[in-house]
PDB file of N, CA, C and O in Angstrom:
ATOM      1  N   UNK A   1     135.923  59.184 154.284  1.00  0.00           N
ATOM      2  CA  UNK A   1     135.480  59.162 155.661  1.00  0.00           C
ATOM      3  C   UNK A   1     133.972  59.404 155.754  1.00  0.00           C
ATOM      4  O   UNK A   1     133.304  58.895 156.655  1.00  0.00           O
ATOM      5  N   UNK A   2     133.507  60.101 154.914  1.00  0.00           N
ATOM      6  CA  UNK A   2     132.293  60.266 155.027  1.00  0.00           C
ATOM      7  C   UNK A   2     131.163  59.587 154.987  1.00  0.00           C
ATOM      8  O   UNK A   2     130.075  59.566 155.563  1.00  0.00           O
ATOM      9  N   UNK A   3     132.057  58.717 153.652  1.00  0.00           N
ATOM     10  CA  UNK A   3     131.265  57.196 153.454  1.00  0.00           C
ATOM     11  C   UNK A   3     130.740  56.614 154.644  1.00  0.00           C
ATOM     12  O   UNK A   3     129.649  56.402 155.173  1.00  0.00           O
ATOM     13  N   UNK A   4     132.164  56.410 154.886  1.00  0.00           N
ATOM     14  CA  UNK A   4     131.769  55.274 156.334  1.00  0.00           C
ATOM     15  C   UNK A   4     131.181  55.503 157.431  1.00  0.00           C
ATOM     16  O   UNK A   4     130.520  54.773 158.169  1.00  0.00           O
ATOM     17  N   UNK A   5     131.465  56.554 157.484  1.00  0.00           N
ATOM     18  CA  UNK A   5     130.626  58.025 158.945  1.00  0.00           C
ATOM     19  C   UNK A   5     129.017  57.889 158.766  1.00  0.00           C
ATOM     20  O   UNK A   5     128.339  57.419 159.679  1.00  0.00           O
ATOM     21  N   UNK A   6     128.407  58.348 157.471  1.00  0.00           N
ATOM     22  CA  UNK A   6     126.788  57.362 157.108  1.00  0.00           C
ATOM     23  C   UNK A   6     126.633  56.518 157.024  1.00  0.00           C
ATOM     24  O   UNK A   6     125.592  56.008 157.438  1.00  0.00           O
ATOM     25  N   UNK A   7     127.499  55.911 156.484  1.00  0.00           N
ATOM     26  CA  UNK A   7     126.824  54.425 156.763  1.00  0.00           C
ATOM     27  C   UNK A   7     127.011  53.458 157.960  1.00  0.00           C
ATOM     28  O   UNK A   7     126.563  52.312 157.912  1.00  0.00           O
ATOM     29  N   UNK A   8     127.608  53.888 158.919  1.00  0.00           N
ATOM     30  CA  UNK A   8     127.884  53.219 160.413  1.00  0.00           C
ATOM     31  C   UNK A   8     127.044  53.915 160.799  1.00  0.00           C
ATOM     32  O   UNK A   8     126.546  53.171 161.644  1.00  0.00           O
ATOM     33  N   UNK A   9     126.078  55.437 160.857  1.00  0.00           N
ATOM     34  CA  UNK A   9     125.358  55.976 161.459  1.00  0.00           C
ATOM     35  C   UNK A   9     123.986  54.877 161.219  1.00  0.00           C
ATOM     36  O   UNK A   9     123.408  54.215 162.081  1.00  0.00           O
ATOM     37  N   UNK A  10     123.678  54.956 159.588  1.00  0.00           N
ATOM     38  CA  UNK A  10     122.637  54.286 159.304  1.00  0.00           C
ATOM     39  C   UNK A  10     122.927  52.963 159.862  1.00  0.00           C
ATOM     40  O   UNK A  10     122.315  53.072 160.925  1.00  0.00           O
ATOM     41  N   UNK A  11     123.312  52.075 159.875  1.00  0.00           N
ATOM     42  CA  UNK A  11     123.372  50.767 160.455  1.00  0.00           C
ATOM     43  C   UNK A  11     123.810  50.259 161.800  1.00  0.00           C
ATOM     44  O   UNK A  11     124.239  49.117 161.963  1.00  0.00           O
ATOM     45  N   UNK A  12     123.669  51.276 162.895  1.00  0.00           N
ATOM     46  CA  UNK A  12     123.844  51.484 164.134  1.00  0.00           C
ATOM     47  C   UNK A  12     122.418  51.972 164.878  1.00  0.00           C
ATOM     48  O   UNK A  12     121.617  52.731 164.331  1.00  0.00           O
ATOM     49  N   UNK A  13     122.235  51.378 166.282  1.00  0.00           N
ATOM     50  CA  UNK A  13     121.395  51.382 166.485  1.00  0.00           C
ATOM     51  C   UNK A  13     121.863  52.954 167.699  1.00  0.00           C
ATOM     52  O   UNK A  13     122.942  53.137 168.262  1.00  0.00           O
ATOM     53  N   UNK A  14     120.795  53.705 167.746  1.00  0.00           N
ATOM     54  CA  UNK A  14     120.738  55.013 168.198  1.00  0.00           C
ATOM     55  C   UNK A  14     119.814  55.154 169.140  1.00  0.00           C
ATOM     56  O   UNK A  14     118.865  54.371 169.185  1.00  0.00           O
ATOM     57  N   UNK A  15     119.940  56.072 169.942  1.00  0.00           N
ATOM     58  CA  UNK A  15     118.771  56.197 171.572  1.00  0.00           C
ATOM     59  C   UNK A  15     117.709  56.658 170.527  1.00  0.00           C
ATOM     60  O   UNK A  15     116.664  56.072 170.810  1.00  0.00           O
ATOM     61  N   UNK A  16     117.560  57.348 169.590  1.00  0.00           N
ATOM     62  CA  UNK A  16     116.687  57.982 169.077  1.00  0.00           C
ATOM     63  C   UNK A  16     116.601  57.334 167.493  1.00  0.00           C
ATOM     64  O   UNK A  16     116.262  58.023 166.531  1.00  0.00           O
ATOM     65  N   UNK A  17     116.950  55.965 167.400  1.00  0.00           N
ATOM     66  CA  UNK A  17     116.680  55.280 166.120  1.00  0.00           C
ATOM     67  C   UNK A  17     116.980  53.923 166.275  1.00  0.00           C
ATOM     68  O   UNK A  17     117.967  53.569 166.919  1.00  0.00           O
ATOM     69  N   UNK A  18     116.294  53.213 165.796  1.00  0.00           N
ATOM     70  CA  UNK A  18     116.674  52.029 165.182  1.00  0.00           C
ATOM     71  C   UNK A  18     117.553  51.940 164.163  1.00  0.00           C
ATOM     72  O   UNK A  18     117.644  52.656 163.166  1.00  0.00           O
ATOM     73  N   UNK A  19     118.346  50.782 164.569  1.00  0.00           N
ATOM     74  CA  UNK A  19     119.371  50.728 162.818  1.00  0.00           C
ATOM     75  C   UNK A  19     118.936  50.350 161.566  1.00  0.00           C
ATOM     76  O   UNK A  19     117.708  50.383 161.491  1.00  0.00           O
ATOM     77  N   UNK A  20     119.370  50.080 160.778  1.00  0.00           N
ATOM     78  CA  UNK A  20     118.448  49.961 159.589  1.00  0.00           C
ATOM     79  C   UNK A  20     119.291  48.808 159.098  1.00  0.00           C
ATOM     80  O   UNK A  20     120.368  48.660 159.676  1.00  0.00           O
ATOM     81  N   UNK A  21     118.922  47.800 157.936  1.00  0.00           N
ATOM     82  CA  UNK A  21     119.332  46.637 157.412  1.00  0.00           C
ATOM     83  C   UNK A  21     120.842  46.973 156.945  1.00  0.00           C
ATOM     84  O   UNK A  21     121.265  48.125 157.042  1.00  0.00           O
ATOM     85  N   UNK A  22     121.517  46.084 156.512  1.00  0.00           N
ATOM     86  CA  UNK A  22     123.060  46.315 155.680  1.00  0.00           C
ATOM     87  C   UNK A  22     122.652  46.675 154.050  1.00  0.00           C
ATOM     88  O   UNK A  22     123.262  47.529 153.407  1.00  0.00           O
ATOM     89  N   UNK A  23     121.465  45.840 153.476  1.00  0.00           N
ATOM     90  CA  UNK A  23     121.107  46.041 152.629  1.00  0.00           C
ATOM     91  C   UNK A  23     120.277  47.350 152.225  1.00  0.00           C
ATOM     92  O   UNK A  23     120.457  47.751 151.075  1.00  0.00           O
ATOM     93  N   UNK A  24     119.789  47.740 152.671  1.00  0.00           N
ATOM     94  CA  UNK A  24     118.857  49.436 153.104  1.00  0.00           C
ATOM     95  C   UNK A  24     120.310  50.119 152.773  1.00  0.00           C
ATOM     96  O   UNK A  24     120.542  50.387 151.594  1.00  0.00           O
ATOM     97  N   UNK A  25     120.999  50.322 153.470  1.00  0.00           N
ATOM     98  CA  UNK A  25     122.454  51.159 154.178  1.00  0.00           C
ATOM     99  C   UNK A  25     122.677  51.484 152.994  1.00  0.00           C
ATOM    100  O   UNK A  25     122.412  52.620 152.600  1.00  0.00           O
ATOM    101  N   UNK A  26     123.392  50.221 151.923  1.00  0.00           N
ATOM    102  CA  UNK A  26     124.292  50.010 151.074  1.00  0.00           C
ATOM    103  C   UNK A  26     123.101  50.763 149.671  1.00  0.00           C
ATOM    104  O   UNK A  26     123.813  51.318 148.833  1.00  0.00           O
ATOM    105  N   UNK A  27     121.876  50.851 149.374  1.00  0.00           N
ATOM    106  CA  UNK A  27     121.288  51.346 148.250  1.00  0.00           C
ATOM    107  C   UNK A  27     121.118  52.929 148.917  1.00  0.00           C
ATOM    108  O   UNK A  27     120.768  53.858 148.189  1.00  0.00           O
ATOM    109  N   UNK A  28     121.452  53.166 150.636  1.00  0.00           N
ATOM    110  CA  UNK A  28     121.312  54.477 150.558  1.00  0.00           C
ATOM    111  C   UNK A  28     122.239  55.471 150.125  1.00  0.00           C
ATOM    112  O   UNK A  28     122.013  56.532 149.545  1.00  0.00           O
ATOM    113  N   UNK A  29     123.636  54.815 150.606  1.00  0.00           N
ATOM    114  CA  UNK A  29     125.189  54.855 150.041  1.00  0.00           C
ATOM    115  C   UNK A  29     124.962  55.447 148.394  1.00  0.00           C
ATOM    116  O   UNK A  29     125.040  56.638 148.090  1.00  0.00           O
ATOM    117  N   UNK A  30     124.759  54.673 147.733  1.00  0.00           N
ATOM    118  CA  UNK A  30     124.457  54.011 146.015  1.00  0.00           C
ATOM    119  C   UNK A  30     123.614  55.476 145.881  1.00  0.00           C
ATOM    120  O   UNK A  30     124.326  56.376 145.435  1.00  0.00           O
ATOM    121  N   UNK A  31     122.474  55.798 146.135  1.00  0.00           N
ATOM    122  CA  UNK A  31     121.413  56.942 146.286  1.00  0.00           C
ATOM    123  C   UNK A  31     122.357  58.348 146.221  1.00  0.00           C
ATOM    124  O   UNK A  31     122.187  59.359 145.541  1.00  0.00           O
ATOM    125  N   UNK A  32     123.221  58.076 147.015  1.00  0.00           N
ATOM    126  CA  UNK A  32     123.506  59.443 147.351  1.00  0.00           C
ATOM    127  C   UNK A  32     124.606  59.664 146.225  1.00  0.00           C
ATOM    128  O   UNK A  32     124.791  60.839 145.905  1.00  0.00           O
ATOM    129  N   UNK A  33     125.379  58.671 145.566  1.00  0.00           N
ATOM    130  CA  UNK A  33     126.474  58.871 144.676  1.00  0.00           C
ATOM    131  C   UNK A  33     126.204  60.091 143.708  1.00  0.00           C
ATOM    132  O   UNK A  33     125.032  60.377 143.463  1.00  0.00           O
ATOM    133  N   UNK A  34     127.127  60.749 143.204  1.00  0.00           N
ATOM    134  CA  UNK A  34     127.204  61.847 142.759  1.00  0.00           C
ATOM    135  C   UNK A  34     126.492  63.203 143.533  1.00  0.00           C
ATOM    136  O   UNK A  34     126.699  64.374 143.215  1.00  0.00           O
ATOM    137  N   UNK A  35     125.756  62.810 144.440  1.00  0.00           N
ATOM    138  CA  UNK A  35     125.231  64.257 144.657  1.00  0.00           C
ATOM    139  C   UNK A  35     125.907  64.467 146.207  1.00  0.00           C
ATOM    140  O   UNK A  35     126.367  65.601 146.338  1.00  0.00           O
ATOM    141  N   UNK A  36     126.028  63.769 147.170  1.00  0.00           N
ATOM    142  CA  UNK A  36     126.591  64.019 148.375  1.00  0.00           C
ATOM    143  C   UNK A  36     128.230  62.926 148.736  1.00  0.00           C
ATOM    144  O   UNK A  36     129.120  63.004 149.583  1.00  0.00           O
ATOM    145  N   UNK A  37     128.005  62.190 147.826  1.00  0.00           N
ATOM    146  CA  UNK A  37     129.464  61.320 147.799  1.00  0.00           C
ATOM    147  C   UNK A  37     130.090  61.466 146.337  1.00  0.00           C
ATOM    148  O   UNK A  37     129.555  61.936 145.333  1.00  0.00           O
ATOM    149  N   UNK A  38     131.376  60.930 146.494  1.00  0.00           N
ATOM    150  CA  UNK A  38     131.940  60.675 145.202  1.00  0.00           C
ATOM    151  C   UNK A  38     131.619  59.962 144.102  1.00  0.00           C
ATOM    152  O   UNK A  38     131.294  61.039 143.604  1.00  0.00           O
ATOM    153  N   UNK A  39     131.428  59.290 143.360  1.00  0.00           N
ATOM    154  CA  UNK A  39     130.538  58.343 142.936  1.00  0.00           C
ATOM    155  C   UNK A  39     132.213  57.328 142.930  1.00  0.00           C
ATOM    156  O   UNK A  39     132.305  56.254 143.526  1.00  0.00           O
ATOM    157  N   UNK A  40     133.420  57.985 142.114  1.00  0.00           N
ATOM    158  CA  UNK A  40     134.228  57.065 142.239  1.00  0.00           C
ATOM    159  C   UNK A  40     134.462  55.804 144.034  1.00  0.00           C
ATOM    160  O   UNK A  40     134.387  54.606 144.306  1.00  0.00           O
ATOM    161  N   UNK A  41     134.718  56.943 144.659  1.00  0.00           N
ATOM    162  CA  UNK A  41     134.704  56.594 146.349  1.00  0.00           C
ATOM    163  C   UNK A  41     133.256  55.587 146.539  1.00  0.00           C
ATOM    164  O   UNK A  41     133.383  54.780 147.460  1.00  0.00           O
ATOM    165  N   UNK A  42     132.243  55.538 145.984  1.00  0.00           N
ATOM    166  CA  UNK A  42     131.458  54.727 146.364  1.00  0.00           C
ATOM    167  C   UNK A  42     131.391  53.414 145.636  1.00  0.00           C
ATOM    168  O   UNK A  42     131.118  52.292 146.062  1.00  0.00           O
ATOM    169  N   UNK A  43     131.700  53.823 144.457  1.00  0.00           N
ATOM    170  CA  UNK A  43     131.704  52.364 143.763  1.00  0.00           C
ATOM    171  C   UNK A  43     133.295  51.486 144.435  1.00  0.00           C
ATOM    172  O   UNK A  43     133.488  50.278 144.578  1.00  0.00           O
ATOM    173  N   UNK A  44     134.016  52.399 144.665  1.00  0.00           N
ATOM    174  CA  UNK A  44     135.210  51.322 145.660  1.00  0.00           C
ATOM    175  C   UNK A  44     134.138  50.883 146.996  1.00  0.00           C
ATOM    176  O   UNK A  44     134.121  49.698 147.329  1.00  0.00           O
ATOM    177  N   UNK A  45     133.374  51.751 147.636  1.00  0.00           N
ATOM    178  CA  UNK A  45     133.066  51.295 148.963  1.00  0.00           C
ATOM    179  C   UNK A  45     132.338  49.819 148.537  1.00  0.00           C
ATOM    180  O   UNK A  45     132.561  48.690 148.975  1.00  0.00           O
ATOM    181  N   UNK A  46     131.470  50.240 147.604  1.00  0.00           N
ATOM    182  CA  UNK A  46     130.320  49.207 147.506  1.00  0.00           C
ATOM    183  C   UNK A  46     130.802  47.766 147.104  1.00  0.00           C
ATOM    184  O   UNK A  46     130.219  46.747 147.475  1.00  0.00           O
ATOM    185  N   UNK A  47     131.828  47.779 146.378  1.00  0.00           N
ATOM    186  CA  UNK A  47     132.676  46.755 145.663  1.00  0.00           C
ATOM    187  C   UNK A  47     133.135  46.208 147.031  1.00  0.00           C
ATOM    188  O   UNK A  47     134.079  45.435 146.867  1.00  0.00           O
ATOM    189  N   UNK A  48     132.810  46.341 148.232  1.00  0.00           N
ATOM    190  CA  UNK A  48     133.586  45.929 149.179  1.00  0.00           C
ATOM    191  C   UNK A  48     132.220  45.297 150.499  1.00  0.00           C
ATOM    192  O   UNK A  48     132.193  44.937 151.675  1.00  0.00           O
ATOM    193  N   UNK A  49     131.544  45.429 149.683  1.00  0.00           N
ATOM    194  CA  UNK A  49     130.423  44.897 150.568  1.00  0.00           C
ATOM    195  C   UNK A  49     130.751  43.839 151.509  1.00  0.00           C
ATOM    196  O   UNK A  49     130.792  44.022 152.726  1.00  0.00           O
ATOM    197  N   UNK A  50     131.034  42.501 150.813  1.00  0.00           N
ATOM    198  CA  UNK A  50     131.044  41.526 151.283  1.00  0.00           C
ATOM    199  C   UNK A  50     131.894  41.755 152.689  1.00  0.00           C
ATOM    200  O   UNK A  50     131.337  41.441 153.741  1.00  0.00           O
ATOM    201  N   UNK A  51     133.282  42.317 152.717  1.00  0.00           N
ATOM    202  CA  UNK A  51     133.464  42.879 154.029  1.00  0.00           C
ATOM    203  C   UNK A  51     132.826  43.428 155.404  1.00  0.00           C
ATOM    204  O   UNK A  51     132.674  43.082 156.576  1.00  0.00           O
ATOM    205  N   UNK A  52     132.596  44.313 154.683  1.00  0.00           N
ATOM    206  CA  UNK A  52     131.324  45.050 155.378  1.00  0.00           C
ATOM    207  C   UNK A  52     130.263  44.146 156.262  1.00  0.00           C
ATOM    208  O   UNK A  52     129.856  44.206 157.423  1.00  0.00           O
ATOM    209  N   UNK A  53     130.026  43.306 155.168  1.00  0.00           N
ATOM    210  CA  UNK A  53     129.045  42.742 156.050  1.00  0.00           C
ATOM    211  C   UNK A  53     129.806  41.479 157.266  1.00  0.00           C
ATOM    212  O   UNK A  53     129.593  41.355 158.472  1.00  0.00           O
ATOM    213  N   UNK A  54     130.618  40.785 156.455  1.00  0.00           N
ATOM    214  CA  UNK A  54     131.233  39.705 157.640  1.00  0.00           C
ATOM    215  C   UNK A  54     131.647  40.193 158.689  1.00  0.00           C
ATOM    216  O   UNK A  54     131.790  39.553 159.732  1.00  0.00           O
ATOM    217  N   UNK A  55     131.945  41.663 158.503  1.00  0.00           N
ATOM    218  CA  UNK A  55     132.558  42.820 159.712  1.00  0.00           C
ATOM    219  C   UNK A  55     131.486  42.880 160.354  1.00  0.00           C
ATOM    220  O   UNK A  55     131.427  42.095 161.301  1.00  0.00           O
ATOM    221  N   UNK A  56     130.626  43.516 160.190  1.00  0.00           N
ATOM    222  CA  UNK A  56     128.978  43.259 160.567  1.00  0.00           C
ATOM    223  C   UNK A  56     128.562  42.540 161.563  1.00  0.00           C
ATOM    224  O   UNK A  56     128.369  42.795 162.752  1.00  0.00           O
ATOM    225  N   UNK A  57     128.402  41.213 160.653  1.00  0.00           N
ATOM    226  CA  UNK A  57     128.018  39.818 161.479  1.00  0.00           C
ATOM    227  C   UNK A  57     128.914  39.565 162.837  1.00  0.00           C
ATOM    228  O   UNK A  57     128.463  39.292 163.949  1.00  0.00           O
ATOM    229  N   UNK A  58     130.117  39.702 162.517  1.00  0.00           N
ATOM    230  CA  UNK A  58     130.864  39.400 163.835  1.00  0.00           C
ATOM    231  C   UNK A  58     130.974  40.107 164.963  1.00  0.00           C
ATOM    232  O   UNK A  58     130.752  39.547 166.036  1.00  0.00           O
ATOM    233  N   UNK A  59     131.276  41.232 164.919  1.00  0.00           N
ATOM    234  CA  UNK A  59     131.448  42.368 165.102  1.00  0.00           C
ATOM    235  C   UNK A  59     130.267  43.274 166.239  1.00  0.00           C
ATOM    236  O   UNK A  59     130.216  43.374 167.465  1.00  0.00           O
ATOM    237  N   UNK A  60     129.328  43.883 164.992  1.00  0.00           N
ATOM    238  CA  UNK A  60     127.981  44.931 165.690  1.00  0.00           C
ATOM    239  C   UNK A  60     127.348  43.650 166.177  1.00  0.00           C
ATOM    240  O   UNK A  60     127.537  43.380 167.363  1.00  0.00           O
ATOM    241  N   UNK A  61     126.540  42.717 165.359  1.00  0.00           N
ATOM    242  CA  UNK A  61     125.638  42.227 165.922  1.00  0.00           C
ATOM    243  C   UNK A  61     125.758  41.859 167.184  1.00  0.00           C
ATOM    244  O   UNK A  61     124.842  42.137 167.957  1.00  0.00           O
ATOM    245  N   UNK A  62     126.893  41.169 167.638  1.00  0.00           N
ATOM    246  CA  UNK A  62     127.060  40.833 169.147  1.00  0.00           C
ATOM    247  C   UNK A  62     126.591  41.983 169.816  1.00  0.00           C
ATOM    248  O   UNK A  62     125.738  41.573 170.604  1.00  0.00           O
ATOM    249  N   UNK A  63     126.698  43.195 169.917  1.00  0.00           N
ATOM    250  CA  UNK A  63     126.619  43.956 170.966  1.00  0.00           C
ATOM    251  C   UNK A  63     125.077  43.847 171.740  1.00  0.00           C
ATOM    252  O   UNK A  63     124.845  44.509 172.751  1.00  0.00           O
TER     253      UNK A  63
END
């Protein structure tokens, strides 16, 4: 959960932020492995990119 909890924060746009790229998101994800995430749990998240992003495209960007 946590995974996804940062990284929808980071790639969401905020009264007090801009969102940041999918690509940014996903090496900040990667960054944090072993020290604030799982590293196992991230290498499943990351392996799943391509989701992520078509979810993305369809999805956030409209708003």
């Amino acid at each position: 959960m946590a995974i996804s909890d940062v990284f929808d924060a980071l790639v969401s746009k905020r009264c007090y932020k801009d969102a940041i790229p999918l690509e940014e998101a996903f090496k900040e994800i990667k960054k944090e492995s072993g020290t604030h995430f799982d590293p196992e749990l991230v290498r499943i998240f990351l392996s799943n990119k391509d989701a992520y992003t078509r979810i993305h495209e369809e999805f956030i960007e409209e708003e």
